[in-house]
MDTraj code that builds the backbone (N, CA, C; nanometers):
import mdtraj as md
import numpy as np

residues = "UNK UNK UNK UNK UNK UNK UNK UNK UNK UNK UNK UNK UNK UNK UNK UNK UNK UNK UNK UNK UNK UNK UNK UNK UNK UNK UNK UNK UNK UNK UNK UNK UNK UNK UNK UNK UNK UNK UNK UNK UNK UNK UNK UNK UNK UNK UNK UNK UNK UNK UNK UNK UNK UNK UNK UNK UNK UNK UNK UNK UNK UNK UNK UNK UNK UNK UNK UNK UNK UNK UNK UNK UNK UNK UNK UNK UNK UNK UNK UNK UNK UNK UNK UNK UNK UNK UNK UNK UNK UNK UNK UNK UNK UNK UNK UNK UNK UNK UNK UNK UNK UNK UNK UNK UNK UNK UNK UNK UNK UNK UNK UNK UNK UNK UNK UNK UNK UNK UNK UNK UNK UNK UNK UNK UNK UNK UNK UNK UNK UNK UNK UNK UNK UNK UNK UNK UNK UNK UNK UNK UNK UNK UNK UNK UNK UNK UNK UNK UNK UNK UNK UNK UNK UNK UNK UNK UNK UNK UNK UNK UNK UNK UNK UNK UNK UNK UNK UNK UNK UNK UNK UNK UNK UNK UNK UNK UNK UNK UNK UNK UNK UNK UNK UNK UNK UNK UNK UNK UNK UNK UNK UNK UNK UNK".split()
xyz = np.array([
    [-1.2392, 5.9950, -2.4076],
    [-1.2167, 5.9708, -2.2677],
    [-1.0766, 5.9151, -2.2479],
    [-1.0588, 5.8098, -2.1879],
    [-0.9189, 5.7422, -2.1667],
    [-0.9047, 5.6414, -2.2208],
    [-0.7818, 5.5815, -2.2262],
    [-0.7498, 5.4931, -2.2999],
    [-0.7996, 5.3854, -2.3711],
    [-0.8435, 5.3170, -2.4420],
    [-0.9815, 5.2045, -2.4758],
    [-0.8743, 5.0821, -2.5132],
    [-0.6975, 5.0877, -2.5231],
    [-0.6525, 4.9733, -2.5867],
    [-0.7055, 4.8254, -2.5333],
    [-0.7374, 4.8079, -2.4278],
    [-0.7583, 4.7040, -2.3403],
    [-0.8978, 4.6234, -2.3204],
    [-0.9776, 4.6864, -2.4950],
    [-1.1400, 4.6291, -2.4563],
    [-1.1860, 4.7310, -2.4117],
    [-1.1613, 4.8136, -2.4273],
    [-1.2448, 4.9689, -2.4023],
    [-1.3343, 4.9533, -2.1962],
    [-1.2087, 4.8648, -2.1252],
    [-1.2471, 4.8554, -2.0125],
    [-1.1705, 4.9731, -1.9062],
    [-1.0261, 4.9911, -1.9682],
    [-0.9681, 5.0347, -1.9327],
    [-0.9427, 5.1733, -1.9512],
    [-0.9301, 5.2861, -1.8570],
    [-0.9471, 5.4122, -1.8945],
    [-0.8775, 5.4565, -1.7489],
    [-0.8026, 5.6446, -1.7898],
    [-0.8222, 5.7302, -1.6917],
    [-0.9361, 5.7227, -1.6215],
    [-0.8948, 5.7929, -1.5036],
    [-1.0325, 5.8308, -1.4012],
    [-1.1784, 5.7267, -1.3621],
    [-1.1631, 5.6276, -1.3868],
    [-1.2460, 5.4829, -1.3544],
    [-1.2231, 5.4622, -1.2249],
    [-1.2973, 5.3949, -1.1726],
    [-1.2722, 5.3834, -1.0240],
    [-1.2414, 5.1884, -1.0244],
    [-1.1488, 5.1462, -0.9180],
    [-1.1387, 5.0451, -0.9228],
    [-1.2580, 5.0020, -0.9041],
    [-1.3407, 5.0297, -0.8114],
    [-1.4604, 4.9447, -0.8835],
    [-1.5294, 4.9065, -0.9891],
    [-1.5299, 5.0526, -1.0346],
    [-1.5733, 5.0452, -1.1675],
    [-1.5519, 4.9113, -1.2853],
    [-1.3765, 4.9379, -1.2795],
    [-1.2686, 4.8589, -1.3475],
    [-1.2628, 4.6858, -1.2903],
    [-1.3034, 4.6724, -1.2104],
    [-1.3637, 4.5019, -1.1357],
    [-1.4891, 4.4626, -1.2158],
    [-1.5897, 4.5904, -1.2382],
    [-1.7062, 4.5415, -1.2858],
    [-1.7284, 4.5163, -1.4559],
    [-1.6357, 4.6020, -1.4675],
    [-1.6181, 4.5941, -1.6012],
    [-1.5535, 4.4453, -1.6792],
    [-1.4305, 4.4104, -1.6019],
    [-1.3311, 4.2889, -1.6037],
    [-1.4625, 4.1665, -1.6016],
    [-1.5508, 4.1741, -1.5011],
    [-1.6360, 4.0697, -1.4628],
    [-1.7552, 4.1062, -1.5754],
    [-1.7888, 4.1541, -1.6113],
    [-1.8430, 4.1708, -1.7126],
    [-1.8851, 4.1562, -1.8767],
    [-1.7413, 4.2056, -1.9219],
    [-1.6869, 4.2579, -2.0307],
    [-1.5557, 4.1402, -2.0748],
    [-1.4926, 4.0854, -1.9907],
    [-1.3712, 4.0284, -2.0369],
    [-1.3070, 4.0430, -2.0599],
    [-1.2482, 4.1540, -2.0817],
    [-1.1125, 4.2122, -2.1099],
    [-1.0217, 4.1446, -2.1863],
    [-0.9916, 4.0481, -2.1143],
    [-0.8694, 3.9948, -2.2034],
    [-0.8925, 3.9329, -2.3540],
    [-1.0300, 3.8873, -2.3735],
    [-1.0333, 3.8698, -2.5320],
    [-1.2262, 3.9247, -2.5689],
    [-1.2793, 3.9671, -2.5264],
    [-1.4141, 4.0871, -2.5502],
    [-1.4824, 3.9560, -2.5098],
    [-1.4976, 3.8054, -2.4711],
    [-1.6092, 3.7090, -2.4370],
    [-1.6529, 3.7527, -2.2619],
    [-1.8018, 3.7024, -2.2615],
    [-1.8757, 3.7162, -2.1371],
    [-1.8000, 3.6425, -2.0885],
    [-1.7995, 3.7138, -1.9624],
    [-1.7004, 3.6744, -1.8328],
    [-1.8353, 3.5909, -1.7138],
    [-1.9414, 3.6356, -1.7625],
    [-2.0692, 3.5718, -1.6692],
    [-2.0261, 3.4230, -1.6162],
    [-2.0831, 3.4228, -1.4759],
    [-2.0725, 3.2702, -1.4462],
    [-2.1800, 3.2158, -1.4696],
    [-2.1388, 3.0380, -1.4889],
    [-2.2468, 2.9800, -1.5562],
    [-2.3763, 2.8806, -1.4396],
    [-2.4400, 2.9387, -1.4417],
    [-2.5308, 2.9181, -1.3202],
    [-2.5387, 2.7722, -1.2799],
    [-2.5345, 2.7202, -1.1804],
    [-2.5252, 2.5913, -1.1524],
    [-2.6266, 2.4915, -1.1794],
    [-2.6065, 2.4052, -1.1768],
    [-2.6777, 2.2769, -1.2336],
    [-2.7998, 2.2685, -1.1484],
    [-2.9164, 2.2353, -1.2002],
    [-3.0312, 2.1874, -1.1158],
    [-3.0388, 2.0703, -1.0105],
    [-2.9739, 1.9825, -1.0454],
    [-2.9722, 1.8986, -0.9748],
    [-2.8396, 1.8390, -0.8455],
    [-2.8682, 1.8204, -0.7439],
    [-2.7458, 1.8117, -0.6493],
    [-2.6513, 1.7468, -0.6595],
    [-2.6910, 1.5879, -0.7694],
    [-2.5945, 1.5071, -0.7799],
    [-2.4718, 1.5631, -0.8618],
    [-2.4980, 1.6796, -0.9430],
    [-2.4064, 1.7327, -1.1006],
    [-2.3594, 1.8348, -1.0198],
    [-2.3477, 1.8620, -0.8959],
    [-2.2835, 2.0127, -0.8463],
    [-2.1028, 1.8837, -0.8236],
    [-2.0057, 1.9680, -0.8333],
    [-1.8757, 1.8912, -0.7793],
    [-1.9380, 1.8829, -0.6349],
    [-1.8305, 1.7623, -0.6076],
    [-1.8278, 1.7322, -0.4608],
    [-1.7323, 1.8535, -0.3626],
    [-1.7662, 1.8381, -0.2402],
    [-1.6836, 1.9388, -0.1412],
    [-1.5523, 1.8688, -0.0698],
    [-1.4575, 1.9158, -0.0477],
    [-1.2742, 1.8279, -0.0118],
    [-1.3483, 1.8309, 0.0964],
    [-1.3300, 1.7119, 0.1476],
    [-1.3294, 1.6885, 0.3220],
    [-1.2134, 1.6068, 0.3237],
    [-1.1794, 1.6671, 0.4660],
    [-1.0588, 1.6194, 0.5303],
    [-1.1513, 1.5385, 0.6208],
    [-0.9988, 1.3980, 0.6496],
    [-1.0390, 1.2560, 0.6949],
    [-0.8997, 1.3072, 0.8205],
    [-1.0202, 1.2537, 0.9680],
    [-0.9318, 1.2610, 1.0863],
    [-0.8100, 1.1592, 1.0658],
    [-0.7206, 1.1852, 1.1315],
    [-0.6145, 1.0956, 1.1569],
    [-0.6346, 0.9631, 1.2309],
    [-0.5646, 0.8281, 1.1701],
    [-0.6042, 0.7404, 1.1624],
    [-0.6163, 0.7495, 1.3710],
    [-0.6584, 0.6245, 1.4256],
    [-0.6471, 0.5612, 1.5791],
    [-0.5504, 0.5171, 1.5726],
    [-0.4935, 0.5258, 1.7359],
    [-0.3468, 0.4742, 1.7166],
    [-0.3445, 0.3205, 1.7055],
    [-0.5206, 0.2458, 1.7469],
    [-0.5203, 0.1301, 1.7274],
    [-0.5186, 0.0747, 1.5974],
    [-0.6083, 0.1421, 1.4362],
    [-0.6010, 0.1359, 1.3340],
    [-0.4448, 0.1562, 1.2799],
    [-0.3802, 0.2482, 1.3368],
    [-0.2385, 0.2495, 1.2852],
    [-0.1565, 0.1354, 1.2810],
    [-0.2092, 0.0810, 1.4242],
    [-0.0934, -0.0459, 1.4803],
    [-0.1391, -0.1560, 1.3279],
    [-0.3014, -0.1504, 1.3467],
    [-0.3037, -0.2691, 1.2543],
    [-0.2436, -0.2525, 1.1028],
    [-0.2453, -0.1609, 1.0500],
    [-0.2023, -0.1127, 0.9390],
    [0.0075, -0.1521, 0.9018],
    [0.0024, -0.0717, 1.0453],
    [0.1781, -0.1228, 1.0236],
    [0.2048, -0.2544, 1.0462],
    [0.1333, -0.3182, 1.1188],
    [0.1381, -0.4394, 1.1230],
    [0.0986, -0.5366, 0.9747],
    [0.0649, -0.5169, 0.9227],
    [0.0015, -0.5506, 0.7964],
    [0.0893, -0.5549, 0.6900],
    [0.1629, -0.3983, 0.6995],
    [0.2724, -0.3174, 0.6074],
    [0.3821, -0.4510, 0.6396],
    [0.4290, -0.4761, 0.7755],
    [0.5292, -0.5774, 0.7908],
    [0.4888, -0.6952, 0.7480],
    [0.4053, -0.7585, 0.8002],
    [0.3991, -0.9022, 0.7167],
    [0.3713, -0.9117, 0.5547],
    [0.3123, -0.8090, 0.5421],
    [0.3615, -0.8051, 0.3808],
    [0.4598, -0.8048, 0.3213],
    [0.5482, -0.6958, 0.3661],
    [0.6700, -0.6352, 0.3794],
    [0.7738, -0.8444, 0.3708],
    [0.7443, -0.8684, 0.4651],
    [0.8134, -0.9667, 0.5058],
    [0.7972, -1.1279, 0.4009],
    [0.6837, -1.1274, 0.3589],
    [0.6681, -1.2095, 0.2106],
    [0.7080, -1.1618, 0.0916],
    [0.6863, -1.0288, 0.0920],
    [0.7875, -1.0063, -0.0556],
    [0.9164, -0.9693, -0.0339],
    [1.0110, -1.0120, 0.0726],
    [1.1640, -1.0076, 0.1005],
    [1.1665, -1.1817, 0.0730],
    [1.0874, -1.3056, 0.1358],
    [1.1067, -1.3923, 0.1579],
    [1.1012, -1.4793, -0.0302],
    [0.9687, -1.3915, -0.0592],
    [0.9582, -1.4862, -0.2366],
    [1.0776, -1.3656, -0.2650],
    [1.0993, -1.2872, -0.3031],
    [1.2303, -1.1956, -0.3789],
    [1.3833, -1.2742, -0.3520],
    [1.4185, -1.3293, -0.1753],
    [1.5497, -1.4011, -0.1749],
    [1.4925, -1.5329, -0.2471],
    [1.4045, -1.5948, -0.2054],
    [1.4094, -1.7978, -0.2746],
    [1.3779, -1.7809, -0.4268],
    [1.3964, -1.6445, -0.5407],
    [1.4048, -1.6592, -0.6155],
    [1.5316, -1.7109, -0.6663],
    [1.6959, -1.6725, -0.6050],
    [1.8403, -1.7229, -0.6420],
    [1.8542, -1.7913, -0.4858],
    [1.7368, -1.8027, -0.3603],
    [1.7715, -1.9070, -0.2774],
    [1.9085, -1.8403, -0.2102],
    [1.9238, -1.7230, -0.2109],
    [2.0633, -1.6290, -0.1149],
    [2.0002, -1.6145, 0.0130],
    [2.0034, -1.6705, 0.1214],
    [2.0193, -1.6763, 0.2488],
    [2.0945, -1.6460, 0.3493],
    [2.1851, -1.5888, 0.2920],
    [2.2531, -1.4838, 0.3543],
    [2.2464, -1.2990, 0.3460],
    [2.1186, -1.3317, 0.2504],
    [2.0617, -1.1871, 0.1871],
    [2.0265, -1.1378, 0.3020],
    [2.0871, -0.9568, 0.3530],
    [2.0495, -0.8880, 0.4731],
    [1.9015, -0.9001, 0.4418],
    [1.8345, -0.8861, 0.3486],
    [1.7430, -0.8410, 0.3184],
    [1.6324, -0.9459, 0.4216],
    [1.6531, -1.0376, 0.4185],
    [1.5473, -1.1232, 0.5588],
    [1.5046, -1.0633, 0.6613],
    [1.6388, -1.0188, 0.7082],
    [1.6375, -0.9340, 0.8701],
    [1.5172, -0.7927, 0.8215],
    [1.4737, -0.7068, 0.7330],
    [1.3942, -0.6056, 0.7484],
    [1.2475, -0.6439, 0.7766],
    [1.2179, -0.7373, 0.7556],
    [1.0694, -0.7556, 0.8330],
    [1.0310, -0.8771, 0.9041],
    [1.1325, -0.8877, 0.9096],
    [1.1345, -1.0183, 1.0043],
    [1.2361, -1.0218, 1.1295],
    [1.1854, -1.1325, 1.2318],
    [1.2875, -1.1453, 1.3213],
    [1.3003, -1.2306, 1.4501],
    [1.3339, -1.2827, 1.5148],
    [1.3319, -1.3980, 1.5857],
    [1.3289, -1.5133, 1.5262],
    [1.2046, -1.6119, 1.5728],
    [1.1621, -1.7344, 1.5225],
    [1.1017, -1.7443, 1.3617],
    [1.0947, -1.5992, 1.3031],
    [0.9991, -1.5804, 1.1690],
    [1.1235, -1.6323, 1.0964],
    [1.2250, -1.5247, 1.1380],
    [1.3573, -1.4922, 1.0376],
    [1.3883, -1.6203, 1.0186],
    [1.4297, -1.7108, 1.1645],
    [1.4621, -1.8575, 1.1739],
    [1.4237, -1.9267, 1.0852],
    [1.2979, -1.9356, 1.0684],
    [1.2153, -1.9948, 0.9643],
    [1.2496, -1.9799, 0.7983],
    [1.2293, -1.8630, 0.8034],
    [1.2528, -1.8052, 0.6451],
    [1.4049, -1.8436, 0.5782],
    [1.4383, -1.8240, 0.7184],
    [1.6105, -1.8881, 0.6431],
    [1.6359, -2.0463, 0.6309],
    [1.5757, -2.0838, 0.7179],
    [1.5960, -2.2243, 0.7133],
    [1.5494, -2.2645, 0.6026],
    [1.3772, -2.2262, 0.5487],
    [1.3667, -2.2375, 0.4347],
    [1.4004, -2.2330, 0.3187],
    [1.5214, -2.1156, 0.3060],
    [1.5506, -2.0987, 0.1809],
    [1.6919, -2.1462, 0.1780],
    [1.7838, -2.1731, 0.2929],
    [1.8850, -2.2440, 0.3093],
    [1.8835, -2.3971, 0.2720],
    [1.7843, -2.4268, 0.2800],
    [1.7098, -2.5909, 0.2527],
    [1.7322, -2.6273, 0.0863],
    [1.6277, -2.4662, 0.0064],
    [1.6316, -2.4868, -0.0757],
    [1.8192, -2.5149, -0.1590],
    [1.8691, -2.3782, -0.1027],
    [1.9740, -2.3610, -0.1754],
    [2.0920, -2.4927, -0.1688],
    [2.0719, -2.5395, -0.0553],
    [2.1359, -2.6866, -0.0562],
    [2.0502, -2.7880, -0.1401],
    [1.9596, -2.8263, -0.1549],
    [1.8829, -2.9309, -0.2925],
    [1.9284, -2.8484, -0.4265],
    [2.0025, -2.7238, -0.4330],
    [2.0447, -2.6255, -0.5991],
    [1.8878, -2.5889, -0.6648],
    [1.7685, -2.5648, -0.5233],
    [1.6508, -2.5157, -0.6020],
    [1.6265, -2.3362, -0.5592],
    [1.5367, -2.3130, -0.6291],
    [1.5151, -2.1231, -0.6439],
    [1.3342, -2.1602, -0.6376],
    [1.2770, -2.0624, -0.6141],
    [1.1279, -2.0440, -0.5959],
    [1.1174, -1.9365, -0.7196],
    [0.9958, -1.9883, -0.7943],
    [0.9211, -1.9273, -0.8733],
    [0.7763, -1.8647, -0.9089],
    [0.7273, -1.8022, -0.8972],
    [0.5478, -1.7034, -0.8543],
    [0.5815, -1.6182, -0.7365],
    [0.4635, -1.6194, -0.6899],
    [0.4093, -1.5489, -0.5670],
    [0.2747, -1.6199, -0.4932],
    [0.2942, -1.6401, -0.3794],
    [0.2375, -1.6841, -0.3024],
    [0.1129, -1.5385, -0.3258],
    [-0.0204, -1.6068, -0.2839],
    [-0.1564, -1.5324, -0.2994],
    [-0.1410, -1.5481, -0.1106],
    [-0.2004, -1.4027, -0.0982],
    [-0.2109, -1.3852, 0.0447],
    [-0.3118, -1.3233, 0.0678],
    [-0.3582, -1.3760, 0.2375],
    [-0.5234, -1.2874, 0.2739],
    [-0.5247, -1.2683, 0.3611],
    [-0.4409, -1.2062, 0.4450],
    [-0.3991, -1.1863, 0.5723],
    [-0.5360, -1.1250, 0.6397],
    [-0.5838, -1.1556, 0.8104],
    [-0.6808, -1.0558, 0.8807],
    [-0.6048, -1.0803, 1.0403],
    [-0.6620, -0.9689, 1.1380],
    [-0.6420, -0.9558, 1.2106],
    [-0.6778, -1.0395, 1.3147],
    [-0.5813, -1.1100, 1.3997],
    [-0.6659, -1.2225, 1.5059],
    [-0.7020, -1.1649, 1.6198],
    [-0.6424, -1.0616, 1.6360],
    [-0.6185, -1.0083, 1.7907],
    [-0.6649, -0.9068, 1.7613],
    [-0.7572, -0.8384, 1.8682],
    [-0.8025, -0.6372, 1.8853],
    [-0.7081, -0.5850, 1.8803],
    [-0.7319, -0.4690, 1.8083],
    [-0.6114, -0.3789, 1.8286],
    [-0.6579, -0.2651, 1.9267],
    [-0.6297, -0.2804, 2.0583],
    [-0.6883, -0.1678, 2.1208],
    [-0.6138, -0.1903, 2.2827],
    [-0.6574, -0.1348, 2.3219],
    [-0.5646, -0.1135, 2.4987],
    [-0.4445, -0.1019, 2.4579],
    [-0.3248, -0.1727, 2.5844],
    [-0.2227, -0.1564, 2.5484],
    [-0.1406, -0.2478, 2.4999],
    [-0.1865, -0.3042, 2.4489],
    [-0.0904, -0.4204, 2.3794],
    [-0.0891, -0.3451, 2.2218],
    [-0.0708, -0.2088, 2.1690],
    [-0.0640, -0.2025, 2.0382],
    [0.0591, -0.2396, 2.0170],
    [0.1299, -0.2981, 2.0221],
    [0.2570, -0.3281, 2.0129],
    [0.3211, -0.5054, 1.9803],
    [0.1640, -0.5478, 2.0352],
    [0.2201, -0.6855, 1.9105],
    [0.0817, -0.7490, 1.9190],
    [0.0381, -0.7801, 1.7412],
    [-0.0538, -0.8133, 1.6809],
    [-0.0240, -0.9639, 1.6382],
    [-0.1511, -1.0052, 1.6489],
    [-0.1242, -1.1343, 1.5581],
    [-0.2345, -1.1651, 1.4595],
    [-0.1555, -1.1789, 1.3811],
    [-0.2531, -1.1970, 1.2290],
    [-0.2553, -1.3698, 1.1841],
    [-0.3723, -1.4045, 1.1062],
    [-0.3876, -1.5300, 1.0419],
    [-0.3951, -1.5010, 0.9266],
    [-0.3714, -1.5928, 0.8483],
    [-0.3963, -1.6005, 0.6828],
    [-0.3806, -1.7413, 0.6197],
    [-0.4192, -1.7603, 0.4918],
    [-0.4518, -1.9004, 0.4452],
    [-0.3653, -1.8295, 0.2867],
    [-0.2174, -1.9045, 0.3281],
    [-0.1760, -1.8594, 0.1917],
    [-0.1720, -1.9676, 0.1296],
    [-0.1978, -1.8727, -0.0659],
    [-0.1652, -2.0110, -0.1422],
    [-0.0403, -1.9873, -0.1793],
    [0.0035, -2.1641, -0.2021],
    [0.1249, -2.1199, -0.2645],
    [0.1192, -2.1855, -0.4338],
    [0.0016, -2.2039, -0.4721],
    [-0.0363, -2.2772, -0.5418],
    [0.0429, -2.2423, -0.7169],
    [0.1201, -2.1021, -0.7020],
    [0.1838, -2.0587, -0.7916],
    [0.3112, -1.9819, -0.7329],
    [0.3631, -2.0668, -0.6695],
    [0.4895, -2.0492, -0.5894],
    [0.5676, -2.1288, -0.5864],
    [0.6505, -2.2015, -0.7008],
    [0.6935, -2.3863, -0.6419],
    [0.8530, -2.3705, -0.7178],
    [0.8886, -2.4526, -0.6236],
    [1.0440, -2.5082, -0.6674],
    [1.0809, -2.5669, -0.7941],
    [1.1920, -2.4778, -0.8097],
    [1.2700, -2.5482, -0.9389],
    [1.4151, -2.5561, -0.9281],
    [1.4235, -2.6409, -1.0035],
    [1.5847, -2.7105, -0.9855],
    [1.6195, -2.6141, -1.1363],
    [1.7771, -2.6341, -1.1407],
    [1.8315, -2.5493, -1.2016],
    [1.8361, -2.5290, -1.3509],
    [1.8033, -2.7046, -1.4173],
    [1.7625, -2.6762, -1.5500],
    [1.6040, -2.6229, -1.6057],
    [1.5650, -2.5628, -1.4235],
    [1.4078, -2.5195, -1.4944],
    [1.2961, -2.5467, -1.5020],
    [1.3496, -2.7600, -1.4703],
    [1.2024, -2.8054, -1.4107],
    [1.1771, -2.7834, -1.2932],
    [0.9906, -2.8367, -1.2766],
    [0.9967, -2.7880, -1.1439],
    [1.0522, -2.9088, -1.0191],
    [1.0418, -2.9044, -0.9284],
    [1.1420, -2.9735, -0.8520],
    [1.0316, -3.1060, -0.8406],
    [0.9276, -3.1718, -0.8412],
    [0.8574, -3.2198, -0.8487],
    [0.7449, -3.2229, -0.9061],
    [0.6179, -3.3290, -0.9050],
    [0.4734, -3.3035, -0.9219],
    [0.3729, -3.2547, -0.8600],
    [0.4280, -3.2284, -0.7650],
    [0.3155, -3.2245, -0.5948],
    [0.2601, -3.0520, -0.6238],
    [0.1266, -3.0658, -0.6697],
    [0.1287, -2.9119, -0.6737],
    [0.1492, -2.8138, -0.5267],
    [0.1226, -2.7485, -0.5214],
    [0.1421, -2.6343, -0.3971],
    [-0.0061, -2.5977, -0.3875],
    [-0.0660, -2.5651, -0.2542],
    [-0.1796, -2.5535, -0.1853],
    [-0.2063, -2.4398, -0.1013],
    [-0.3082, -2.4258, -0.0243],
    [-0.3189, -2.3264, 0.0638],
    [-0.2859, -2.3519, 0.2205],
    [-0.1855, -2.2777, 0.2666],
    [-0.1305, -2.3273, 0.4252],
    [-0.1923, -2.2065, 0.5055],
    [-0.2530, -2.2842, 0.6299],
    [-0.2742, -2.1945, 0.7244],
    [-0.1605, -2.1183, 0.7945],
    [-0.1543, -1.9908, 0.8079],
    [-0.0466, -1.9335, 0.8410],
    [-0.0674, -1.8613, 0.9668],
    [-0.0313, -1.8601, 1.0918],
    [-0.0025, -1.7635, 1.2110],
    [0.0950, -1.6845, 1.2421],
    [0.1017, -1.5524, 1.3083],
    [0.2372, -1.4529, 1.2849],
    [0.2128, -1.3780, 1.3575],
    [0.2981, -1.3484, 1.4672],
    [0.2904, -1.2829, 1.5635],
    [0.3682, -1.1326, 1.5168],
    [0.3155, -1.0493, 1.5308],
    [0.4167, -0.9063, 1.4583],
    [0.3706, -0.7777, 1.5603],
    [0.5288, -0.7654, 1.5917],
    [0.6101, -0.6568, 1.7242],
    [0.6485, -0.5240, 1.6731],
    [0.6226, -0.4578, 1.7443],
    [0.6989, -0.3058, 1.7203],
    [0.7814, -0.2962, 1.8204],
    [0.9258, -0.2788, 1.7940],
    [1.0325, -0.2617, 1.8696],
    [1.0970, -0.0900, 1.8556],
    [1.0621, 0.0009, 1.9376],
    [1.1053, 0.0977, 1.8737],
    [1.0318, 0.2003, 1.7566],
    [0.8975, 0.1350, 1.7659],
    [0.8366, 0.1788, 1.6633],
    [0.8838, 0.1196, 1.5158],
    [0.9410, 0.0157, 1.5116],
    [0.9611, -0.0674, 1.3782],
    [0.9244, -0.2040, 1.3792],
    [0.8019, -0.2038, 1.3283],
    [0.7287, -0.3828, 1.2897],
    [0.8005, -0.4384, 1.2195],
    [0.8078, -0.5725, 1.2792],
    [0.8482, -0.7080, 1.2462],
    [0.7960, -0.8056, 1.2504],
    [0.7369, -0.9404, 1.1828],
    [0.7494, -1.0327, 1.2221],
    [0.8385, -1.1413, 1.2735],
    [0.7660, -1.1338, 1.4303],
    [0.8717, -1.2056, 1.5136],
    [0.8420, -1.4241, 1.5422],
    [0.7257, -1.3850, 1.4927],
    [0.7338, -1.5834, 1.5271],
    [0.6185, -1.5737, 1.4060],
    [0.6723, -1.7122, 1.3466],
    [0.5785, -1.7314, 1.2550],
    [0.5273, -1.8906, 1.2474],
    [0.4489, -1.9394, 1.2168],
    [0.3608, -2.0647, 1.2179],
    [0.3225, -2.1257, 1.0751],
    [0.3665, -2.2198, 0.9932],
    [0.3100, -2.2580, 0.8792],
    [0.3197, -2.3906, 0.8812],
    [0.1647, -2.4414, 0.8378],
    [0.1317, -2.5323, 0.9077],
    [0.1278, -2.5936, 0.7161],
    [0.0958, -2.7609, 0.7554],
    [0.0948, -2.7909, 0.5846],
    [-0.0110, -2.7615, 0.4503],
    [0.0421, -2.7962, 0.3386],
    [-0.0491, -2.7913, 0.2464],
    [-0.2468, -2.8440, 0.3310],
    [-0.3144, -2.7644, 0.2840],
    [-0.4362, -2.7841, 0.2798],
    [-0.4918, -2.7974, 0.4404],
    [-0.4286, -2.6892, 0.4521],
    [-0.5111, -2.6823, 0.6328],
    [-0.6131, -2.5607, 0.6491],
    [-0.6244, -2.5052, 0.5129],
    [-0.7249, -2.4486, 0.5365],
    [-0.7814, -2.3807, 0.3844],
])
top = md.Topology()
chain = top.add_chain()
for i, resn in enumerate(residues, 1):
    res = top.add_residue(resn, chain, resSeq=i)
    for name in ("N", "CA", "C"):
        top.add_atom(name, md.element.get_by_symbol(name[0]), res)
traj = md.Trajectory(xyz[None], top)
């Protein structure tokens, strides 16, 4: 008949169907059953199906970017009071107004005593305010940070005192200007207020 190099699937005068059934069949490419392997008995062992997830609410968004910034805005604030540079642009990106005020004063404080910050403050930020109607545009969040592995050191390394570091109640008002969150006023109240 016709040609057989190919697994003896392939030939003159076959009809593409033919040549589909054969492929699905036969295997062609190395002579193993091409059969599919019948599915699992049970529903839990079948794969799962892709579902697509609607797009977030524009109220879930707000809270989210809002979130993104005050985060955003503690790891600019522990990253400068590690060398205590207060003139670092880097303040101004998630922060701004009375927050920024703050953050600089803070670390301007430090850099005049010749101290630097060492850890990371533990954070648990939640939402105080709904995010819904039209105020998506400025949120205010609470949180109870520790700073309990966050503390000052002077330049040969000790730490700047004994007083350990605690958990401060924190308030933060955070704006979208333009569609870019910031924290614009911020509130930190002392060790062990909450």
């Amino acid at each position: 008949m016709g040609d057989r190099s190919n697994g003896g699937c392939v030939g003159r005068g076959w009809t593409v169907g033919v040549m589909y059934v054969c492929l699905l069949l036969a295997g062609c490419s190395d002579g193993r059953s091409a059969l599919p392997v019948p599915p699992s008995a049970g529903p839990a062992e079948r794969p799962a199906l892709a579902t697509t997830s609607a797009p977030p609410s524009p109220a879930s968004q707000a809270a989210q970017d809002a979130l993104t910034a005050y985060r955003g805005m503690w790891a600019d604030w522990v990253e400068i009071a590690r060398t205590s540079d207060y003139q670092n642009p880097r303040l101004a990106q998630h922060a701004s107004g009375r927050a920024l005020s703050v953050i600089y004063q803070a670390v301007y404080l430090n850099k005049s005593k010749g101290l630097v910050s060492r850890g990371e403050p533990v954070l648990s930020p939640k939402l105080a305010t709904p995010t819904s109607g039209a105020d998506l545009d400025r949120i205010t969040m609470v949180d109870c940070v520790d700073t309990a592995h966050w503390l000052n050191y002077r330049a040969d390394g000790q730490l700047e005192n004994d007083v350990p570091g605690g958990r401060r109640s924190i308030q933060a008002l955070v704006l979208s200007q333009n569609g870019i969150w910031k924290v614009d006023d911020l509130v930190v109240q002392a060790k062990g207020t909450c």
